[in-house]
N, C-alpha and C positions, 0 to 999 in steps of 0.2 A: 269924434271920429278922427284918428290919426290923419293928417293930409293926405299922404301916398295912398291909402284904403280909398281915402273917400275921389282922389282921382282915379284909382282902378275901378271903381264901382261906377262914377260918372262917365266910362269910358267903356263898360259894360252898358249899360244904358243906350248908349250913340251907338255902339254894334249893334244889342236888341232889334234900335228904331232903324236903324239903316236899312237889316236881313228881314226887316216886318214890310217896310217899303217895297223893297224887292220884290216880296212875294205878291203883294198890292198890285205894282204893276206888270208881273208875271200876267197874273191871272185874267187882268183887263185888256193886255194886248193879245194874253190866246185866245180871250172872247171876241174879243175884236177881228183878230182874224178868221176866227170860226163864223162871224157875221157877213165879214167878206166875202167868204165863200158861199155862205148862202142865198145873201143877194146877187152873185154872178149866175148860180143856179137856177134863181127865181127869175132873171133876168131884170131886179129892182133898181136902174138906172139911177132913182131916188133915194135911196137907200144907199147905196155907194158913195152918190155926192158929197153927204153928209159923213163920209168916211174919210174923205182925200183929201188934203188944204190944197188952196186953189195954184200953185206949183207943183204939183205932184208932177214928178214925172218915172214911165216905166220903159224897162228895158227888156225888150223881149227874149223868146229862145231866140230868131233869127238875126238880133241883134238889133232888133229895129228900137227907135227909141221914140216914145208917144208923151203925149201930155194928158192932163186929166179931158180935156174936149175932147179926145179925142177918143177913149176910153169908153165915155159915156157915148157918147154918139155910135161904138161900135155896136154899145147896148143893147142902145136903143132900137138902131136898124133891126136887129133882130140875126147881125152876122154870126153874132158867137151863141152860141147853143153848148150849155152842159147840161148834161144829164148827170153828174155828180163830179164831187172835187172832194177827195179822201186827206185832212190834212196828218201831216205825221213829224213823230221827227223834233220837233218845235224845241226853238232854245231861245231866252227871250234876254237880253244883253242892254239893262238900263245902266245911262250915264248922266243923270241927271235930269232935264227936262227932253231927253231922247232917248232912244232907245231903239235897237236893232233886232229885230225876229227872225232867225232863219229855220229854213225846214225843209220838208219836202211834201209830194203830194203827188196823190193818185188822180188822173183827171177824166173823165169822160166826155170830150169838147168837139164843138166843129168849128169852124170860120170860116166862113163861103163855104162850107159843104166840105171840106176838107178838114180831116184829120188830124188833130192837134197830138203833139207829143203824149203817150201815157202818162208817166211818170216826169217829173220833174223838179228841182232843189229851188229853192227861193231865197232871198235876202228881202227884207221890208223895214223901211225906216220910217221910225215916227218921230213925230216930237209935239210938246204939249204946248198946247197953243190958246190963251184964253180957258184953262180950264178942264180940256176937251185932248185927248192924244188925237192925231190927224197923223194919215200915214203920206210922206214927202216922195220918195222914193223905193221903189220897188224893182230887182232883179230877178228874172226867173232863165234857167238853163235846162234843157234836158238831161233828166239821169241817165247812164246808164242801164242799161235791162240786167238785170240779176242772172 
């Protein structure tokens, strides 16, 4: 095989594996975040843990900024109550051993009894850690109403 051939063909190859990769972790962080959301639904405090490396931190609509303790222990308490979390939207942006999810989402929430935003856009970062994607950082903002 002529040289040139056989590095366009090797170089077809590493594109292949690259957009094969992609999809790989396409689909394991929309799963992941569809687990996300189930467990804040179920209120699985345990299930989450095992979602979030131990720096997670999140950025609320109000601007507030938490840590995974703090997250969990909202839980736990029993302050945040969903009745459901519609995700949508989802675009999944890997760079290696990390990778950015953004989206948005329909939410049915309370904390302390009050009214969490309907809809709202997300940003969430992961990165693979032992194996395992863990998600570090998390931004959420209210949408606009349509």
């Amino acid at each position: 095989m002529p040289r040139r051939l056989a590095i366009a063909f090797a170089g077809l190859v590493l594109i292949g594996a690259t957009l094969a990769h992609a999809a790989d972790v396409s689909k394991t962080l929309t799963d992941l975040e569809q687990a996300w959301v189930a467990a804040l639904v179920k209120g699985d405090a345990k299930a989450l843990d095992g979602m979030l490396a131990p720096t997670y931190v999140d950025g609320d609509e109000a601007g507030g900024q938490h840590n995974k303790a703090d997250l969990l222990a909202v839980l736990k308490s029993g302050d945040l109550k969903c009745a459901s979390i519609t995700l949508s939207d989802m675009q999944v942006h890997p760079y290696g051993s990390a990778a950015v999810v953004t989206g948005g989402a329909a939410q049915s929430c309370t904390f302390k009894g009050q009214t969490l935003a309907p809809k709202i856009v997300f940003a969430d970062t992961f990165v693979m850690q032992h194996g395992k994607w863990l998600a570090v950082a998390s931004q959420r903002t209210t949408a606009p109403a349509k």
